[in-house]
C-alpha positions in Angstrom: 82.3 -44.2 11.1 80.5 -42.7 13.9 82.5 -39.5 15.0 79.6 -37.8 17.6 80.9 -37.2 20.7 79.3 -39.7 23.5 76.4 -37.9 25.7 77.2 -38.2 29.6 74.6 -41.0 29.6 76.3 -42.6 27.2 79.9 -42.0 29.0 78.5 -43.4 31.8 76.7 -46.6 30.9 80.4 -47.6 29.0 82.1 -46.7 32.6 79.7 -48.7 34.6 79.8 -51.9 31.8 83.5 -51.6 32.3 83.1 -51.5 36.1 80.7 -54.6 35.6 83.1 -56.4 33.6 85.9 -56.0 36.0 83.5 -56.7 38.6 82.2 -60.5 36.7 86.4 -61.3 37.5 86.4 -60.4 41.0 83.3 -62.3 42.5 85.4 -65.0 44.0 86.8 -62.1 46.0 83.8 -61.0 47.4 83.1 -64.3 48.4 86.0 -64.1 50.4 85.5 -61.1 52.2 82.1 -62.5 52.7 84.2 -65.4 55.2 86.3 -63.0 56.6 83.9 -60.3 57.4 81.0 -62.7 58.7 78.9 -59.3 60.1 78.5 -58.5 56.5 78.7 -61.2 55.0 74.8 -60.8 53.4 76.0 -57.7 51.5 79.2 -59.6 50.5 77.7 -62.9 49.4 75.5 -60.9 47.2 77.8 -59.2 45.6 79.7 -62.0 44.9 77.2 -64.1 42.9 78.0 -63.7 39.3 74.1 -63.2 38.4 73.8 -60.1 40.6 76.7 -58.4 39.0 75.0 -56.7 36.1 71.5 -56.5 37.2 73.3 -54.8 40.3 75.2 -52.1 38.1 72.1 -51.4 35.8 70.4 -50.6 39.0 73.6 -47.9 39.6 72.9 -46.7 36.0 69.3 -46.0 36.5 69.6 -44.2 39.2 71.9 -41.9 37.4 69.5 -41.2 34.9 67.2 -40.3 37.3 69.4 -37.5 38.6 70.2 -36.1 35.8 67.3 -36.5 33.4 64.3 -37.7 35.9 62.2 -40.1 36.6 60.7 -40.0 32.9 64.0 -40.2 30.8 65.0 -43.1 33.3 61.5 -44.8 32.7 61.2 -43.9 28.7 64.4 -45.8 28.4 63.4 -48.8 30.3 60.3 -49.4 28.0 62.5 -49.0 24.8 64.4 -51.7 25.8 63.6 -55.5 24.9 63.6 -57.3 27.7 62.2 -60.5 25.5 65.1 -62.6 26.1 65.5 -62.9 30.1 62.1 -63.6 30.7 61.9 -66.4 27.4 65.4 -68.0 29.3 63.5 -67.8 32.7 60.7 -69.6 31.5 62.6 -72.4 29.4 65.0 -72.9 32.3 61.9 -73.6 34.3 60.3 -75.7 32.2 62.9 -77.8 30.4 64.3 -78.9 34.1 61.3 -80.5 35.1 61.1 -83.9 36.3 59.1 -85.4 33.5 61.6 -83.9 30.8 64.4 -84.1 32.4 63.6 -87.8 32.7 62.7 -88.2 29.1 66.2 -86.0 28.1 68.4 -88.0 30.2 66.8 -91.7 29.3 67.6 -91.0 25.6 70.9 -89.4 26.6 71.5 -92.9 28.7 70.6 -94.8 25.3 72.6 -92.9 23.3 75.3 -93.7 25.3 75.0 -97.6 25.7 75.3 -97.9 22.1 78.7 -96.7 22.2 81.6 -99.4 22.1 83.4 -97.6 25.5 83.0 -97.7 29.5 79.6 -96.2 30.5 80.8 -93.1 32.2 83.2 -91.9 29.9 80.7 -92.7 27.4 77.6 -90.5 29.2 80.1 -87.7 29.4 80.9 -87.3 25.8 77.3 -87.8 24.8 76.5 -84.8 27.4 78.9 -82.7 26.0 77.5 -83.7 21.9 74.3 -84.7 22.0 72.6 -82.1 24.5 74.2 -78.9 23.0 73.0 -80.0 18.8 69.9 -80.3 20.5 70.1 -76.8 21.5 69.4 -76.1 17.4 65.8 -77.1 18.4 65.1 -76.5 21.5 66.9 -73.3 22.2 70.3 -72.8 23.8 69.1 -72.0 27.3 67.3 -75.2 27.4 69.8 -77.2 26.1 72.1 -75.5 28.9 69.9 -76.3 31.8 69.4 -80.4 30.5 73.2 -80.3 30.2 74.2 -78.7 33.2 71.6 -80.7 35.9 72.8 -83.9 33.9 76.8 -83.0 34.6 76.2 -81.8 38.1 74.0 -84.7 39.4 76.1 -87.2 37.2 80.0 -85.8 37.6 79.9 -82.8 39.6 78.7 -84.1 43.0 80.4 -87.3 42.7 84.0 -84.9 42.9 86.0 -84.0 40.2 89.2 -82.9 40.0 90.0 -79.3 39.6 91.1 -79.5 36.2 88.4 -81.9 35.0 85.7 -79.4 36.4 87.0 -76.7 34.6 87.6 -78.6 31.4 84.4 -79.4 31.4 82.8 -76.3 31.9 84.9 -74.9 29.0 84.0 -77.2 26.5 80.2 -77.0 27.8 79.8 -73.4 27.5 81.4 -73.0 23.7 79.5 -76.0 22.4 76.3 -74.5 23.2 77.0 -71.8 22.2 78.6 -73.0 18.5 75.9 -76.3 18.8 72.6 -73.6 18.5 73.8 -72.8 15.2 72.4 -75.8 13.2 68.8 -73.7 12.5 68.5 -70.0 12.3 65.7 -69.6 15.3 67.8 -71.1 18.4 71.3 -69.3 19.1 70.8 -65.7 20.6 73.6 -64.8 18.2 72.2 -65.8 15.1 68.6 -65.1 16.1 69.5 -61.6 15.6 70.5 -61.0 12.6 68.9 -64.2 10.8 65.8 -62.2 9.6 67.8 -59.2 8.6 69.7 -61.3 6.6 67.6 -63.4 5.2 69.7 -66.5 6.7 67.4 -69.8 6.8 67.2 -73.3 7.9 69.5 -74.3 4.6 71.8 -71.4 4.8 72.4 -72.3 8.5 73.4 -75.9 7.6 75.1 -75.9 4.6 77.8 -72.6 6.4 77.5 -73.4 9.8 75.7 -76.4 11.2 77.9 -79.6 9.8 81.4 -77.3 11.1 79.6 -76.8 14.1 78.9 -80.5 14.7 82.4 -81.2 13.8 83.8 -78.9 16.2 81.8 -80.1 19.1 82.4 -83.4 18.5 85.9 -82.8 18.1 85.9 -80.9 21.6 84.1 -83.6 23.5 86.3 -86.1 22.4 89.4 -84.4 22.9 88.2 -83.7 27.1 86.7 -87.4 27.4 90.0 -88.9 25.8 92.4 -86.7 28.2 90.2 -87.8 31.4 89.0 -91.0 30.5 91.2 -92.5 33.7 89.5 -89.8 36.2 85.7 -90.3 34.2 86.0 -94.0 34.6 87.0 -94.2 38.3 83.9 -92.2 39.0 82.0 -94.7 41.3 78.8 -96.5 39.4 77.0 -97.1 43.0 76.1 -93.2 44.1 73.3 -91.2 44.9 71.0 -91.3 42.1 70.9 -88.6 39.5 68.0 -86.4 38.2 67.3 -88.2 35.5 66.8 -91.6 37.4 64.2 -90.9 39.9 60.6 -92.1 39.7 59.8 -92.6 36.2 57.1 -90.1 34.8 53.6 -91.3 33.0 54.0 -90.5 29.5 50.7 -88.8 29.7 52.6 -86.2 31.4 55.7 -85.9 29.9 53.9 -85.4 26.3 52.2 -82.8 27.7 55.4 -81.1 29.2 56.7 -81.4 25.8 53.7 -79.9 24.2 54.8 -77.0 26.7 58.5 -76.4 26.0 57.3 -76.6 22.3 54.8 -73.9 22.3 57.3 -71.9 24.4 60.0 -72.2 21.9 57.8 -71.8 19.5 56.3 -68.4 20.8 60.2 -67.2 22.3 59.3 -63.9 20.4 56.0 -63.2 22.1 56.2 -62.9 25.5 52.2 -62.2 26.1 52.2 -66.3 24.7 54.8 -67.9 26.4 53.9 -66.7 29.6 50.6 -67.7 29.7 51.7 -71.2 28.6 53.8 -71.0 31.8 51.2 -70.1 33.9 48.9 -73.0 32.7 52.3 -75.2 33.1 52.1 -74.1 36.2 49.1 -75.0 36.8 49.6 -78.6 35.6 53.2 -79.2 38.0 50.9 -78.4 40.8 47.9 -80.3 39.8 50.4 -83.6 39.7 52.8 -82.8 42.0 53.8 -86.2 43.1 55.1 -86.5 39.8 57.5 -83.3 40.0 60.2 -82.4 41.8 61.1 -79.1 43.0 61.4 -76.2 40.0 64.5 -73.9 39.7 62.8 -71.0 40.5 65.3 -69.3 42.3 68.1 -69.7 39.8 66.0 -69.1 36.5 65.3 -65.8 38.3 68.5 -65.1 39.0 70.1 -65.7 35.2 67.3 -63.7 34.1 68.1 -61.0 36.2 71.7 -61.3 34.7 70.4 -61.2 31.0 68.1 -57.9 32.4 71.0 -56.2 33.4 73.1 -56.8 30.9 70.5 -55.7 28.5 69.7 -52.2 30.0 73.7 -51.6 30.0 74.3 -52.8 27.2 71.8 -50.8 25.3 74.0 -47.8 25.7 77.1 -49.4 24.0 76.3 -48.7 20.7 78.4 -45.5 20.3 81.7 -47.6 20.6 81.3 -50.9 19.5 79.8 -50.4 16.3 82.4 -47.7 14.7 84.6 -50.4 16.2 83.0 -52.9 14.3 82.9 -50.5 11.0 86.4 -50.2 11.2 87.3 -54.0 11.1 87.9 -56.1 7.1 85.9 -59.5 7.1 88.9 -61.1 8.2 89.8 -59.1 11.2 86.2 -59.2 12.5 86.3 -63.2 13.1 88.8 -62.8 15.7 87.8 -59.3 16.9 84.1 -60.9 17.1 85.3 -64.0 19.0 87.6 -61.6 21.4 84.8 -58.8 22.4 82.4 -61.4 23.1 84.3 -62.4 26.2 83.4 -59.1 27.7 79.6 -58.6 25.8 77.0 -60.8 24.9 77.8 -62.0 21.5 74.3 -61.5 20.2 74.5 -57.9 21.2 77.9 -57.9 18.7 75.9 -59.8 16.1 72.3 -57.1 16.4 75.1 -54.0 16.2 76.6 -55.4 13.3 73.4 -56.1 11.5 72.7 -52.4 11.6 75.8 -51.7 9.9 74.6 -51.3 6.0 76.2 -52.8 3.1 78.5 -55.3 4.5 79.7 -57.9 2.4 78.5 -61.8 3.0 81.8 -62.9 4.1 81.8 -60.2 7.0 78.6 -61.0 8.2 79.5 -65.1 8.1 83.1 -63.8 10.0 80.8 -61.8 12.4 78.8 -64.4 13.2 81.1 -67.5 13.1 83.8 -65.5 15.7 80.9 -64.2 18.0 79.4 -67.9 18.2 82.9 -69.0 18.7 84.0 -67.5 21.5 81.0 -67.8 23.4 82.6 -69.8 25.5 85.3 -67.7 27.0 83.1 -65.9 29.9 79.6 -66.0 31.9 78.7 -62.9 29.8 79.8 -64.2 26.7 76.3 -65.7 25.8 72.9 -65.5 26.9 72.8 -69.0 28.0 76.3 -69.3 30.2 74.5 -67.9 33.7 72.2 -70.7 33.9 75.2 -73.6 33.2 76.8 -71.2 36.3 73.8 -71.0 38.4 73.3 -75.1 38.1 77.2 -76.2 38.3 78.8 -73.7 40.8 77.9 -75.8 43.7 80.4 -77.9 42.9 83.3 -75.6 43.0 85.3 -74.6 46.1 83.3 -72.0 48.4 80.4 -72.7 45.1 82.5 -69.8 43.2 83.5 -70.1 39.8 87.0 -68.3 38.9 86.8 -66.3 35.6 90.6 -66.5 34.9 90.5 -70.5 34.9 86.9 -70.6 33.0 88.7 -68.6 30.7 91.7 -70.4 30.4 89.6 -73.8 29.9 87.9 -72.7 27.4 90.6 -71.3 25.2 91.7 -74.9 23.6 87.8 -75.5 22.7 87.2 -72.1 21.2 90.7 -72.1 19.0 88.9 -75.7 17.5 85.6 -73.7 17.3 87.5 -71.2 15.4 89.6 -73.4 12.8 86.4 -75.5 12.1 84.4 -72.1 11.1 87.3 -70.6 9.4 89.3 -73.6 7.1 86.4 -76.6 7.2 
């Protein structure tokens, strides 16, 4: 165990991520004061958006480390970090929300759910909450998240939902991507991390965690869709139409949009690659723009700013959460790992641990298994959780997702998460 005393730096970052945490809980407050206090609302508003929050505090660290080790120390420790991951979730955001894919996800999503013996809108739900996330094994989590989420809001979430059904749903979304990436070794932040380390592959992820994974997320999805099948079926058949039902791409176009996402996820470790494919994608939304629709610019900027932030504070964590980590057996980890996650990114539990040396194959499965589990239980949980946020809050009172019922809603769909990786 790690028994060096913490540098001020050090001291300081674990404040501020504290602060941060704390501060993730209380956006719907600022939001508030943002009503109350209209002459200020701009700086209250911006505080209050859940995607600010960490790039915001990381800001407050750097500044600090400019005063007390200069502008070099501040900037040395800025290029040491990888900032890989917010820009790869930017770009697949982007990309995988564009109107020829999203029309190509959400036709086979509408197939998949004809074929199933129950009401249509019952039966679209449940294949939103299965069939999206799995696919997140292949083409990345974030992705996954973004198809999901624009399907759920355009489909559900503007049509108004009850309180408790919006919540529920959210839950359930948010842990079974985060347990549905874990089918291949290459698409869950989590697993990403540790899988070369380890030497995990395709087979090892499917034969210990892919088939409980499926089984818990369909377990989850029927378990929602049963409870609110009343409220799912009254949902009126005759509304606005939803993203995936507007003019119908050329397949042309949507091959070569896939062709896009593919090379991105295919390159999500070099970022010189992937963004060049996004500038040529680029290039070819604007060249057929009657075929497009808007992108999500503004809120693939903003999750990635969230991932950025939370990257640069989380950096200096190390000093606690791995002697923390040390000091846990294999079976205390898989609910220790499922518990921290709710206030760190679970793939930053997962990296720490796979620079602990010599620990057994059962502690890495119970690291691994708890971290994917509960990656559910907060917007900082996993990687992908700010973009389902970004997409979905607008249809939440004053557009502002309370952390206290997100957590509570997805308690019931992590405990299942939880039995299927520990007893199936």
């Amino acid at each position: 165990m790690n028994n060096v005393a913490p540098t001020i730096i050090e001291s300081c970052a674990a404040a501020l991520f504290a602060v941060a945490v704390l501060h993730t809980f209380s956006t719907k407050y600022f939001d508030h004061l943002g009503h109350v206090h209209p002459k200020h609302a701009g700086v209250f508003n911006l505080l209050g958006e859940v995607e600010v929050v960490f790039g915001f505090w990381a800001l407050v660290l750097i500044l600090f480390m400019v005063s007390h080790g200069g502008t070099k120390s501040a900037v040395s420790y800025l290029d040491g970090r990888n900032y890989t991951e917010p820009m790869f979730v930017f770009v697949v955001m982007v990309v995988a929300a564009s109107r020829p894919l999203l029309n190509a996800a959400f036709a086979l999503t509408y197939v998949i759910a004809k074929i199933l013996p129950f009401n249509r809108s019952p039966a679209l739900y449940f294949v939103a909450l299965t069939f999206l996330p799995l696919l997140g094994s292949f083409i990345t989590e974030p992705a996954a998240m973004t198809l999901a989420a624009l399907l759920l809001r355009d489909r559900y979430y503007r049509r108004g939902l009850s309180h408790s059904l919006q919540y529920a749903t959210l839950g359930v979304l948010f842990v079974n991507v985060s347990i549905g990436g874990t089918l291949t070794h290459f698409a869950a932040p989590p697993v990403l991390m540790v899988a070369g380390t380890w030497d995990w592959n395709l087979l090892f992820m499917l034969q210990n965690f892919g088939w409980k994974a499926a089984s818990a997320v369909f377990l989850n999805a029927a378990i929602v869709t049963l409870v609110f099948r009343r409220e799912l079926i009254a949902l009126s058949e005759n509304k606005a139409k939803t993203a995936g039902e507007t003019e119908r791409s050329p397949l042309a176009l949507v091959v070569i949009h896939l062709f896009f996402l593919a090379g991105i996820v295919f390159f999500a470790h070099h970022p010189v690659v992937f963004m060049a494919l996004f500038l040529f994608f680029l290039g070819v939304v604007n060249a057929y723009e009657r075929f497009q629709s808007p992108l999500i610019l503004r809120e693939a900027l903003l999750v990635a700013f969230f991932l950025a932030g939370l990257v640069t504070l989380g950096g200096l964590q190390q000093w606690w959460l791995q002697p923390l980590l040390q000091g846990m057996s294999a079976n205390n980890v898989f609910i220790g790992a499922a518990a921290l996650t709710a206030i760190t990114d679970n793939a930053a539990l997962t990296y720490l641990g796979s620079l602990v040396p010599g620990l057994s194959d059962e502690f890495k499965y119970s690291l691994v298994a708890g971290a994917v589990a509960g990656g559910g239980l907060t917007v900082i949980a996993n990687a992908p959780n700010p973009a389902g946020y970004s997409i979905l809050r607008g249809g939440f009172d004053e557009e502002a997702i309370s952390p206290i019922h997100l957590l509570i809603a997805a308690i019931p769909p992590t405990f299942v998460a939880l039995v299927a990786f520990r007893f199936l």
